[in-house]
PyMOL Python script that loads the backbone (N, CA, C, O; Angstrom):
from pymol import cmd

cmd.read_pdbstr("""\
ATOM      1  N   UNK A   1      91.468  85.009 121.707  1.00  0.00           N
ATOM      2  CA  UNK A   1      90.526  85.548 122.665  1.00  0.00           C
ATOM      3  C   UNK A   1      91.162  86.726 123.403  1.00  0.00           C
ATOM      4  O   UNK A   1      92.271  86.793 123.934  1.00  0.00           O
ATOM      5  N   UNK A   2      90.381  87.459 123.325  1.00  0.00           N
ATOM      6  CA  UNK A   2      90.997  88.609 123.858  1.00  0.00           C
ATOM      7  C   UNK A   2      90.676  88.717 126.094  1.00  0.00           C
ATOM      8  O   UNK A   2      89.693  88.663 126.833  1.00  0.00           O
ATOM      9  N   UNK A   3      91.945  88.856 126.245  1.00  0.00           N
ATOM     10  CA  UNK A   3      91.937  88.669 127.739  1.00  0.00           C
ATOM     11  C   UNK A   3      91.931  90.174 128.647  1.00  0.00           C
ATOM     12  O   UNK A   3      92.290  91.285 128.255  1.00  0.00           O
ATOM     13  N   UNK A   4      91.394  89.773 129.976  1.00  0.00           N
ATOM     14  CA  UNK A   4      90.552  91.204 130.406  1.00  0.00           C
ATOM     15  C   UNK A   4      91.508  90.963 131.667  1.00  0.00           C
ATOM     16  O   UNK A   4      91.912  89.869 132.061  1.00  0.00           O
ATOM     17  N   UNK A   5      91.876  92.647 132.401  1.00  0.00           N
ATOM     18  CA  UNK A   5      92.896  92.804 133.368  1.00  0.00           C
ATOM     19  C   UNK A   5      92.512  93.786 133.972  1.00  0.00           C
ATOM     20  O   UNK A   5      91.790  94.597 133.392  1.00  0.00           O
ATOM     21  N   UNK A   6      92.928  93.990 135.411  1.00  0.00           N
ATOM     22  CA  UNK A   6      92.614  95.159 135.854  1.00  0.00           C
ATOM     23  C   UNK A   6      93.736  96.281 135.987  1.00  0.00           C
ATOM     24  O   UNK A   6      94.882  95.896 135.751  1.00  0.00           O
ATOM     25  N   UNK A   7      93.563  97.604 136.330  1.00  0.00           N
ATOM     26  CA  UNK A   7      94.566  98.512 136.279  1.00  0.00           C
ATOM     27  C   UNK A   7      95.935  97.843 136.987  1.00  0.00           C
ATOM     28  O   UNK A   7      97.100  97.728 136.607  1.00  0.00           O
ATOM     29  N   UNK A   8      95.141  97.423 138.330  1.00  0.00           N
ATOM     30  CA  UNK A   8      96.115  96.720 139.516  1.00  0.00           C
ATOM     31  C   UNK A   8      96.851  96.331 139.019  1.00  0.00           C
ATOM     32  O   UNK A   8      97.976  96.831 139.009  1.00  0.00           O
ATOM     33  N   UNK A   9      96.352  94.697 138.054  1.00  0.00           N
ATOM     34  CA  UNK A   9      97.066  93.616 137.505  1.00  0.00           C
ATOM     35  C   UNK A   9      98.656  94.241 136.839  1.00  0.00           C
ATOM     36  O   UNK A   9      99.781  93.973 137.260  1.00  0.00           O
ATOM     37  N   UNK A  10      98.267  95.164 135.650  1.00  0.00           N
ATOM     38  CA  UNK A  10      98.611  95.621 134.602  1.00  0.00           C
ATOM     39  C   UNK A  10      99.998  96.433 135.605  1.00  0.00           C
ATOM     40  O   UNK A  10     101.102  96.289 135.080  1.00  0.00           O
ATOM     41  N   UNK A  11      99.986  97.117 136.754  1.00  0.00           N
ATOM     42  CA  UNK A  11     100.175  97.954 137.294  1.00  0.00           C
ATOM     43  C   UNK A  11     101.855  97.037 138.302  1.00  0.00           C
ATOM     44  O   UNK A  11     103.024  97.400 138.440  1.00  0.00           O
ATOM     45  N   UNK A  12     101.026  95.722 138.800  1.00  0.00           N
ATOM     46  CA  UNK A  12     101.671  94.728 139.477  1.00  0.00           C
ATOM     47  C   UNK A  12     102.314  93.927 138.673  1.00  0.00           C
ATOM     48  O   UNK A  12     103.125  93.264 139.318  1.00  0.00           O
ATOM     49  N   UNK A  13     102.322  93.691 137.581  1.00  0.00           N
ATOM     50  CA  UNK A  13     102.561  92.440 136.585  1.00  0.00           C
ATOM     51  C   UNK A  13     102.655  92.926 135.247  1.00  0.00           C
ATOM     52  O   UNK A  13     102.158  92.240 134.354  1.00  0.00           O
ATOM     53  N   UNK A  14     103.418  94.387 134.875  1.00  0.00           N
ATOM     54  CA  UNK A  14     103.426  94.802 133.630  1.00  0.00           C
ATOM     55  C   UNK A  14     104.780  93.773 132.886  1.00  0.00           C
ATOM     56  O   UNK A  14     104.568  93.746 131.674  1.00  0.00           O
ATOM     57  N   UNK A  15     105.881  93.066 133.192  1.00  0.00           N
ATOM     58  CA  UNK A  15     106.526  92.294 133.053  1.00  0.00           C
ATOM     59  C   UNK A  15     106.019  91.201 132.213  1.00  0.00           C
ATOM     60  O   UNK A  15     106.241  90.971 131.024  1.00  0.00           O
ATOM     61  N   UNK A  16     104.944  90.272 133.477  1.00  0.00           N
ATOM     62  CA  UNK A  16     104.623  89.366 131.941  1.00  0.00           C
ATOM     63  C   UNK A  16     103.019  90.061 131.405  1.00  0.00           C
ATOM     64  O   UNK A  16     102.505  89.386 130.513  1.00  0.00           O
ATOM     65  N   UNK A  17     102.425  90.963 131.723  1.00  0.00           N
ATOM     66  CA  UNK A  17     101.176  91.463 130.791  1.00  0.00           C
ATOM     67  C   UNK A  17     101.915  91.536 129.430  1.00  0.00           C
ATOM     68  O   UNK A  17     101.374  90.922 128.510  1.00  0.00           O
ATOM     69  N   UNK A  18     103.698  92.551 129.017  1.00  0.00           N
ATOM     70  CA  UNK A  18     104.016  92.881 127.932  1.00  0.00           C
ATOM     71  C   UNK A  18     104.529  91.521 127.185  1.00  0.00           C
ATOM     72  O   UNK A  18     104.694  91.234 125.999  1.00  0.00           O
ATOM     73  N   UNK A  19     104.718  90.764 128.502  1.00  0.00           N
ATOM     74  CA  UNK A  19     105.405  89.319 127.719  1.00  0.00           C
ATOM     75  C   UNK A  19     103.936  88.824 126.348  1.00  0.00           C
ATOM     76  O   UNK A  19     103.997  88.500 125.162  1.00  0.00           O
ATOM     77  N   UNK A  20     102.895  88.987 127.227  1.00  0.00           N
ATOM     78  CA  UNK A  20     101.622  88.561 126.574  1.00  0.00           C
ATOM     79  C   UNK A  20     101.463  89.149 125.292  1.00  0.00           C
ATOM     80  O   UNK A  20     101.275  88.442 124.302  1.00  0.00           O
ATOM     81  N   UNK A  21     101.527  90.453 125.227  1.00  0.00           N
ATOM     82  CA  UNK A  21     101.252  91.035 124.316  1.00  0.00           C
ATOM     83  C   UNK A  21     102.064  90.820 123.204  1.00  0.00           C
ATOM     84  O   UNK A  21     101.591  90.694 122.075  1.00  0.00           O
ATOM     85  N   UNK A  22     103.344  90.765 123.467  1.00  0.00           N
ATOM     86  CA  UNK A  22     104.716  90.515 122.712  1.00  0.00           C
ATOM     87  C   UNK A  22     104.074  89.394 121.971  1.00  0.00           C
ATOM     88  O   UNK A  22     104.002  89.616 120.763  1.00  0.00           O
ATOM     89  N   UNK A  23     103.588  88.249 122.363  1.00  0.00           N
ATOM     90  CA  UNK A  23     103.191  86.929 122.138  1.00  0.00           C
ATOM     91  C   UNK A  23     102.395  86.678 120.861  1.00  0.00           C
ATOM     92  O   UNK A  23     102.642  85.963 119.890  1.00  0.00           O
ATOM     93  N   UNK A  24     100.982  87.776 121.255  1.00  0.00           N
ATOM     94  CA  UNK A  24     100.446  88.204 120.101  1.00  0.00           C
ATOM     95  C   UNK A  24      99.390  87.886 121.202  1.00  0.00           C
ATOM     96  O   UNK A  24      98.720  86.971 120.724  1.00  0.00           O
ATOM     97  N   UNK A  25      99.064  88.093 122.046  1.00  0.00           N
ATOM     98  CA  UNK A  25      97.772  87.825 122.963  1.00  0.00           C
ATOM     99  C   UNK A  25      97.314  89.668 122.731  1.00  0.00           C
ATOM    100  O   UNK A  25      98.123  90.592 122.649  1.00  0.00           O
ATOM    101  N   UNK A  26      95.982  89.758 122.677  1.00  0.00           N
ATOM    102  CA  UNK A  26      95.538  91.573 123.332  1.00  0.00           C
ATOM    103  C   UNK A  26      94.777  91.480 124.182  1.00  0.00           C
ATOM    104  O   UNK A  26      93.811  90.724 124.075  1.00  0.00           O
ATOM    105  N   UNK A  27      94.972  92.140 125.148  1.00  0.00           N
ATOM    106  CA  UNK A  27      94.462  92.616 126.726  1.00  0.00           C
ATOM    107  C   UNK A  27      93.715  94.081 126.824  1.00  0.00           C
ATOM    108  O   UNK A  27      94.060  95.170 126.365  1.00  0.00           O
ATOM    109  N   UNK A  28      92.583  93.703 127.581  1.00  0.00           N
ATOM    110  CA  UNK A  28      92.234  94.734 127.408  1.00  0.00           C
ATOM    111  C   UNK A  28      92.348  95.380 129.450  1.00  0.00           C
ATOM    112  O   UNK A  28      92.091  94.696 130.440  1.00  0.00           O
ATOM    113  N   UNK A  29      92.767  96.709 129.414  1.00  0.00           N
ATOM    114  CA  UNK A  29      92.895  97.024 131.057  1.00  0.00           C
ATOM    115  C   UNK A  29      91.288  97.703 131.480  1.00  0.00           C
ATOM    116  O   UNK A  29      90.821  98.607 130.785  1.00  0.00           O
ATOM    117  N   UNK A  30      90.771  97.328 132.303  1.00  0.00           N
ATOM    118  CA  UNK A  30      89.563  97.771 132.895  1.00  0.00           C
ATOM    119  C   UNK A  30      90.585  98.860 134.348  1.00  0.00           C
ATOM    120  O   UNK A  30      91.654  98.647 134.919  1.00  0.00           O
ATOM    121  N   UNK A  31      89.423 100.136 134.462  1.00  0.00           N
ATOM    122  CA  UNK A  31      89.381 100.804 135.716  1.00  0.00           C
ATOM    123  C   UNK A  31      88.109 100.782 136.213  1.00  0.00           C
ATOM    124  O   UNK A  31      87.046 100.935 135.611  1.00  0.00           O
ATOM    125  N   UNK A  32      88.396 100.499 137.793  1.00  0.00           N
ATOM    126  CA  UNK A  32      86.808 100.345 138.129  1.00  0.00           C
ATOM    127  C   UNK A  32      85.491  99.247 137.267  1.00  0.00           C
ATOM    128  O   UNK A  32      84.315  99.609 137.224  1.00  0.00           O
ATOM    129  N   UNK A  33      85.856  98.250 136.801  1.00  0.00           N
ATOM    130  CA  UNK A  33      85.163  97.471 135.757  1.00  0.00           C
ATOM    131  C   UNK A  33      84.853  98.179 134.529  1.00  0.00           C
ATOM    132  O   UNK A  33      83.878  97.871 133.843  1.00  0.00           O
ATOM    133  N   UNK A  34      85.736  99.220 134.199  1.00  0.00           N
ATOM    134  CA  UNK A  34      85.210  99.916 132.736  1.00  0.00           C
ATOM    135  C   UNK A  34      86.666  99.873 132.150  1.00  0.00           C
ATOM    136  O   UNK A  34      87.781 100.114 132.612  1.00  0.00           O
ATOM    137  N   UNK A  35      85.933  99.258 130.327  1.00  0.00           N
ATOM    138  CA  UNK A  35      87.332  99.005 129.553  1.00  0.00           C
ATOM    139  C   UNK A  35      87.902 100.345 129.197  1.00  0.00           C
ATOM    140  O   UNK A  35      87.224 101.100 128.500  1.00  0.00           O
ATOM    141  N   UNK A  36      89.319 100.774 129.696  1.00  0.00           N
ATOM    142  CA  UNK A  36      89.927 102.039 129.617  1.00  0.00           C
ATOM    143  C   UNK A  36      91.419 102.038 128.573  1.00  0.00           C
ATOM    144  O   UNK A  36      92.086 102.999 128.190  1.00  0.00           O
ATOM    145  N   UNK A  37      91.556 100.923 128.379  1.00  0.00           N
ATOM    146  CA  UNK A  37      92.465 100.426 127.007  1.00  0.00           C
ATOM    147  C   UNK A  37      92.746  99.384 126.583  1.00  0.00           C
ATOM    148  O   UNK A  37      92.382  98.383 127.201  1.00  0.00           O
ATOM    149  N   UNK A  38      93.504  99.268 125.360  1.00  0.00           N
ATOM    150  CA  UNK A  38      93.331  98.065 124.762  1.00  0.00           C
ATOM    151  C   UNK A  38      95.445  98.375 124.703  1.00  0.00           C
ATOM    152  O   UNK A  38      96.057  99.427 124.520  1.00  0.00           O
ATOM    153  N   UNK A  39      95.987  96.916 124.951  1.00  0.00           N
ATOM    154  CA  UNK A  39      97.324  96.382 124.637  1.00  0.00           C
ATOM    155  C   UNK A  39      96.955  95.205 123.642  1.00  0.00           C
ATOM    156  O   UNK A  39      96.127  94.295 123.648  1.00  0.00           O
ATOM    157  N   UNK A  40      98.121  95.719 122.639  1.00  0.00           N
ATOM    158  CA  UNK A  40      98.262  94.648 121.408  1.00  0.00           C
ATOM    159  C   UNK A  40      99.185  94.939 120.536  1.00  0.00           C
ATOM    160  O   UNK A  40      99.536  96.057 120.158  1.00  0.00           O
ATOM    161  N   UNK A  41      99.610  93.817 120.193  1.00  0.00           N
ATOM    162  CA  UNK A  41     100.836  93.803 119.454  1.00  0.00           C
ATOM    163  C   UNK A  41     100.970  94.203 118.667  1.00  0.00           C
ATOM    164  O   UNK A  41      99.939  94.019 118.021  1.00  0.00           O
ATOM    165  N   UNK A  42     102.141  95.146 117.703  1.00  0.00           N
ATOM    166  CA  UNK A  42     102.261  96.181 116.599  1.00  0.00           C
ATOM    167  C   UNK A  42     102.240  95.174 115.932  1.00  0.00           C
ATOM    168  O   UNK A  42     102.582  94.097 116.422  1.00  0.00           O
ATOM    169  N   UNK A  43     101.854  95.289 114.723  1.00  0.00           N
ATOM    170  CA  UNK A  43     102.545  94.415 113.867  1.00  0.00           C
ATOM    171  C   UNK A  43     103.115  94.381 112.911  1.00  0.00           C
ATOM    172  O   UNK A  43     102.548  94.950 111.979  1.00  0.00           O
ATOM    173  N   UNK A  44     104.025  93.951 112.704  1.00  0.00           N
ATOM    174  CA  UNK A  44     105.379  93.801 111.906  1.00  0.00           C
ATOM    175  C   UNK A  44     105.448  94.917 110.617  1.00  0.00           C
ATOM    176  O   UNK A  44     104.706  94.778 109.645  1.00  0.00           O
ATOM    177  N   UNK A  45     106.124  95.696 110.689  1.00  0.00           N
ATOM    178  CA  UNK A  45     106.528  96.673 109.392  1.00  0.00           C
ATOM    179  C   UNK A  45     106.371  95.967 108.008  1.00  0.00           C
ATOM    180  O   UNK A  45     107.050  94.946 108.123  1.00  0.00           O
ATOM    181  N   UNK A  46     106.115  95.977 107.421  1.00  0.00           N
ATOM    182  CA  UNK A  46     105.785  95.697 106.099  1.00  0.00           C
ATOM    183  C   UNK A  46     106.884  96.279 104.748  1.00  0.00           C
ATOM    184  O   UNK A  46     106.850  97.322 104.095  1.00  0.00           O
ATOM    185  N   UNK A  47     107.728  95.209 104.702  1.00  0.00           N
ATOM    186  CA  UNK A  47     109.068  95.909 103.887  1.00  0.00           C
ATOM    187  C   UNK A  47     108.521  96.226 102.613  1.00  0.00           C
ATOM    188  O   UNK A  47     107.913  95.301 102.075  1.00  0.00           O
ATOM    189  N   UNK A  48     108.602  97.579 101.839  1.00  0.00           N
ATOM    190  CA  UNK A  48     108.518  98.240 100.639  1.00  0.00           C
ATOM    191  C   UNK A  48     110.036  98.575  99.672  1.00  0.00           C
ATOM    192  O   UNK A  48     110.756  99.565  99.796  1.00  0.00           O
ATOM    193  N   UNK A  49     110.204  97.528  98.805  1.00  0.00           N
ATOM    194  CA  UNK A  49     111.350  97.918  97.992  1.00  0.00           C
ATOM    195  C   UNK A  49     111.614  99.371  97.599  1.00  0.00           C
ATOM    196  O   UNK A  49     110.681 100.165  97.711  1.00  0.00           O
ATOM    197  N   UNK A  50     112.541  99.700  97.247  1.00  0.00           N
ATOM    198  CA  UNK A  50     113.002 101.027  97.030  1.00  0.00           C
ATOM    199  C   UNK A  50     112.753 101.841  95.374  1.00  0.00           C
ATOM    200  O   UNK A  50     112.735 102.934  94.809  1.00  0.00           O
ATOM    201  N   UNK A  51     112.569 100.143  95.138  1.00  0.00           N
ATOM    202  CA  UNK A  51     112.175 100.626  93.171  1.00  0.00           C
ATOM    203  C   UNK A  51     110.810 100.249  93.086  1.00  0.00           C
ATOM    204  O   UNK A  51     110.309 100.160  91.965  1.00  0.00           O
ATOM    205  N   UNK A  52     109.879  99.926  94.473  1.00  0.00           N
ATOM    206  CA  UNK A  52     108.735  99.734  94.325  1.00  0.00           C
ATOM    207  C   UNK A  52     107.906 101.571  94.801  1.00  0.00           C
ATOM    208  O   UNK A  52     106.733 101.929  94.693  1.00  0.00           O
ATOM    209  N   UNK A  53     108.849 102.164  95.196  1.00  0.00           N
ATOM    210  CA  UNK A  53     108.748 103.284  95.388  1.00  0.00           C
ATOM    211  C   UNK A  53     108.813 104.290  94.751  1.00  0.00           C
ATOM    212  O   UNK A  53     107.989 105.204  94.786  1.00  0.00           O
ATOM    213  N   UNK A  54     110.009 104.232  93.956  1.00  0.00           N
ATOM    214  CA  UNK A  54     110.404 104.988  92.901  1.00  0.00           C
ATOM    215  C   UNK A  54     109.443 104.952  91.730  1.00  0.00           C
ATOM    216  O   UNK A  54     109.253 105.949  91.033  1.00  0.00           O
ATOM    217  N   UNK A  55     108.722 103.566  91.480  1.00  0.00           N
ATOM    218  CA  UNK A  55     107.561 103.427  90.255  1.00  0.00           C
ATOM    219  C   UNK A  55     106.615 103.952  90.728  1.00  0.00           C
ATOM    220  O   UNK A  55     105.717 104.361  89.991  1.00  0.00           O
ATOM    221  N   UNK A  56     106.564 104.065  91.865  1.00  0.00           N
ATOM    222  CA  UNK A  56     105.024 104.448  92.183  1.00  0.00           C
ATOM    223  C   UNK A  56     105.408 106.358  92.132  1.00  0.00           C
ATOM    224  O   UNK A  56     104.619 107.153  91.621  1.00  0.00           O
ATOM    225  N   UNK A  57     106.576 106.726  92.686  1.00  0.00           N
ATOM    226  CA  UNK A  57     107.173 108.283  92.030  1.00  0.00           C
ATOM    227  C   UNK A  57     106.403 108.410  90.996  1.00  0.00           C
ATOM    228  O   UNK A  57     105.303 108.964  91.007  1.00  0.00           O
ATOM    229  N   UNK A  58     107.134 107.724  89.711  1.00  0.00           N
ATOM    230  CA  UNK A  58     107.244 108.010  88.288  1.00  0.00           C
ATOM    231  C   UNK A  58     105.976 108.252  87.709  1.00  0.00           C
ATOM    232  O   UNK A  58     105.740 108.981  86.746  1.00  0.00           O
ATOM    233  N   UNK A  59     105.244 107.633  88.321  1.00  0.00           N
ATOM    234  CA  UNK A  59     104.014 107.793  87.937  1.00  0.00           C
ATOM    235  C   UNK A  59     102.518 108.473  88.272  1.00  0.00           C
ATOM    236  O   UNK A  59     101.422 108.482  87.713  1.00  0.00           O
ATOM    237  N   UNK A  60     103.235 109.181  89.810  1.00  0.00           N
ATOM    238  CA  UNK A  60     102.169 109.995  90.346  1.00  0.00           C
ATOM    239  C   UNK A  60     101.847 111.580  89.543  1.00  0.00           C
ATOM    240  O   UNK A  60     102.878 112.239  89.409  1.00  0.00           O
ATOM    241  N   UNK A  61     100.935 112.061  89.160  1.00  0.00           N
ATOM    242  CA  UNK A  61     100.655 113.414  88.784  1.00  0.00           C
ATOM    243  C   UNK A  61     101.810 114.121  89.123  1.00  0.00           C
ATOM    244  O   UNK A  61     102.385 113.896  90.188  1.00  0.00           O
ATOM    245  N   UNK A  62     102.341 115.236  88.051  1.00  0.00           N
ATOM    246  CA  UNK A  62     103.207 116.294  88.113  1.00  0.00           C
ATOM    247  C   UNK A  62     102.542 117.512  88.971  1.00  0.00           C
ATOM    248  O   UNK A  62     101.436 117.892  88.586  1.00  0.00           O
ATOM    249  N   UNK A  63     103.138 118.169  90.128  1.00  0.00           N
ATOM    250  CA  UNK A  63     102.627 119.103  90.683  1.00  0.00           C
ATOM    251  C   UNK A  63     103.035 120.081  89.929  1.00  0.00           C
ATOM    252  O   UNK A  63     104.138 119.838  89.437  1.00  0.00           O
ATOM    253  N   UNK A  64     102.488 121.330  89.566  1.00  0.00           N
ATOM    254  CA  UNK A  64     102.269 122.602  89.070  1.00  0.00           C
ATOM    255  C   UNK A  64     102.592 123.452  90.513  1.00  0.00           C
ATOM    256  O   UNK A  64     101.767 123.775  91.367  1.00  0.00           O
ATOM    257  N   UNK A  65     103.749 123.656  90.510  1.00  0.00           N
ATOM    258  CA  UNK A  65     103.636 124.326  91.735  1.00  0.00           C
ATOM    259  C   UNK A  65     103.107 126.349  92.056  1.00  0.00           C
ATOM    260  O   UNK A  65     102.617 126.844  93.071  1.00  0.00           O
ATOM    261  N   UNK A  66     103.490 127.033  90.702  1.00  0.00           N
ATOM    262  CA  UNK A  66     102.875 128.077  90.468  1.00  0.00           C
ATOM    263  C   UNK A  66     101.644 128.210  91.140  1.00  0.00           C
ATOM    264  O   UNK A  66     101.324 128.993  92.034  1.00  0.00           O
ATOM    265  N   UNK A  67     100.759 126.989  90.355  1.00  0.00           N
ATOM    266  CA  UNK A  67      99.200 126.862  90.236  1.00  0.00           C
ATOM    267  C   UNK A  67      98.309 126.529  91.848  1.00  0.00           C
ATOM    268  O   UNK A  67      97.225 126.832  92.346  1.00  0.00           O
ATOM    269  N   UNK A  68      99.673 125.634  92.276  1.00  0.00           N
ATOM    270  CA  UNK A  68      99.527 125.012  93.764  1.00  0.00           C
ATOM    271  C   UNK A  68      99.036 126.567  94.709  1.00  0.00           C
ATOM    272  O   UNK A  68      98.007 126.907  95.293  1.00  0.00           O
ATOM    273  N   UNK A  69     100.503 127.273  94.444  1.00  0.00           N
ATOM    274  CA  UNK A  69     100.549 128.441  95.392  1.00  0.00           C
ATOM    275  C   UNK A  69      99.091 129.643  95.177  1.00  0.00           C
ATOM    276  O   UNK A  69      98.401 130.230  96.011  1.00  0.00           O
ATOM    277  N   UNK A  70      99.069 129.625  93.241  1.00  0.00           N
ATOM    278  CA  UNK A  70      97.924 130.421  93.428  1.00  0.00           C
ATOM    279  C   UNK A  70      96.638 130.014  94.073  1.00  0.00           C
ATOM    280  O   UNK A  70      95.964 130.691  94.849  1.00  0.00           O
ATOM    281  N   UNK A  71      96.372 128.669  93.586  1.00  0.00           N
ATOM    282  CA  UNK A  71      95.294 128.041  94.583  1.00  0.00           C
ATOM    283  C   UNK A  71      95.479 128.576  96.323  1.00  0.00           C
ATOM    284  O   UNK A  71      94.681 129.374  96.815  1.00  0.00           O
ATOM    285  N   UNK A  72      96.303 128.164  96.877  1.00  0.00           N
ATOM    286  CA  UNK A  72      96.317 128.037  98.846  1.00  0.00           C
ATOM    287  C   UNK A  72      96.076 130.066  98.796  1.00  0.00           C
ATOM    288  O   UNK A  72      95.350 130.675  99.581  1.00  0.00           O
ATOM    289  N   UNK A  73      96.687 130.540  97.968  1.00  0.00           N
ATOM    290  CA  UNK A  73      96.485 132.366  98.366  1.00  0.00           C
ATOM    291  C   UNK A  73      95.240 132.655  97.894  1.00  0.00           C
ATOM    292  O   UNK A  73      94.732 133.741  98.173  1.00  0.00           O
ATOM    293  N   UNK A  74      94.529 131.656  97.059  1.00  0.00           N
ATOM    294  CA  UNK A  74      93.017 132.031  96.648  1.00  0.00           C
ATOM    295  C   UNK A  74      91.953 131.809  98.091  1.00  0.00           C
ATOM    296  O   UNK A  74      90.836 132.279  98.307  1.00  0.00           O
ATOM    297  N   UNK A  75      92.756 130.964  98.873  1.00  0.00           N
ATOM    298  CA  UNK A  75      92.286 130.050  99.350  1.00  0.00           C
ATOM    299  C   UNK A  75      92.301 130.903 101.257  1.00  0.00           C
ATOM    300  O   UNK A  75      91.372 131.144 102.029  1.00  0.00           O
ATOM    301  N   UNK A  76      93.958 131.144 101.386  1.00  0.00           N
ATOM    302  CA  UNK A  76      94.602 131.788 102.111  1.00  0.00           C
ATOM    303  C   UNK A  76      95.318 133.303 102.275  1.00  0.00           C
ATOM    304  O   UNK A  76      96.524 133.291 102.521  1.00  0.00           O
ATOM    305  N   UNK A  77      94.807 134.295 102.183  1.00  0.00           N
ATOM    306  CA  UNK A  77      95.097 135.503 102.332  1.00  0.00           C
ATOM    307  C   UNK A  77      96.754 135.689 103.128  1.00  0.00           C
ATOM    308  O   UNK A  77      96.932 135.715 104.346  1.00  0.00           O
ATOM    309  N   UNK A  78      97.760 135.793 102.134  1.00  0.00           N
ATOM    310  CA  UNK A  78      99.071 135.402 102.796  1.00  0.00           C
ATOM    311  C   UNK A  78      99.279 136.947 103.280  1.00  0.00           C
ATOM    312  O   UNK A  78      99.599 136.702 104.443  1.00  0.00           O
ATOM    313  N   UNK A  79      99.297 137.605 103.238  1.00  0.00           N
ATOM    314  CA  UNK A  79      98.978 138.993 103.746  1.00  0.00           C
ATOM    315  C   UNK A  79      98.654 139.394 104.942  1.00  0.00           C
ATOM    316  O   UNK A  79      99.035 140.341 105.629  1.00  0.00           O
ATOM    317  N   UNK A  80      97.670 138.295 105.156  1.00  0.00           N
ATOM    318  CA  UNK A  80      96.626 138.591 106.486  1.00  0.00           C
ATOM    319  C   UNK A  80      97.612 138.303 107.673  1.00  0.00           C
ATOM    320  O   UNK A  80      98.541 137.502 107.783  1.00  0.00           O
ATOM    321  N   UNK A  81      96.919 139.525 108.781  1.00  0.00           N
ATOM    322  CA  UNK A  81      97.726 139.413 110.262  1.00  0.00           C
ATOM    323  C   UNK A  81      96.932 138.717 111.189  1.00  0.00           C
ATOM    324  O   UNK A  81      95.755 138.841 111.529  1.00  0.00           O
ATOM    325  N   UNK A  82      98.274 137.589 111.686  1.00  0.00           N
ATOM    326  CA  UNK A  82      96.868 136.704 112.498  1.00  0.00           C
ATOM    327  C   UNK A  82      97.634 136.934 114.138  1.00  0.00           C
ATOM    328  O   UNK A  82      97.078 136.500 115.146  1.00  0.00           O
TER     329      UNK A  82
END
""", "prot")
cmd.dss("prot")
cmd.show_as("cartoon", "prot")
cmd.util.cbc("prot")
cmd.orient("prot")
């Protein structure tokens, strides 16, 4: 359930508000009774092997980089004074 706070609270009691959040609780801070943000917990990085990376390399499209550049100057007047 998501729990509701005021600026004050958040302002007076950011100590345990972050304890909360840490927890896995999300808070939302009201100003003046209007919701003005939301606190919530990041969550956890998601480990990607290094050869799960490298396969996914090996196998992405070869860039043409010639073709790249003529495209962006077709695209982009490298010339031009901005």
């Amino acid at each position: 359930m998501n729990r509701i706070i005021t600026q004050r609270e958040l302002r007076n009691d950011s100590a345990s508000v972050l304890r909360d959040v840490q927890a896995g609780q999300t808070i939302t801070v009201t100003r003046n009774g209007t919701p003005v943000a939301e606190l919530r917990p990041i969550p956890p990085r998601r480990f990607v092997p290094r050869v799960t990376i490298a396969n996914a390399a090996q196998r992405a499209p070869r860039v043409d980089l010639a073709r790249l550049r003529a495209d962006l100057d077709a695209v982009v007047n490298p010339l031009a004074d901005d």
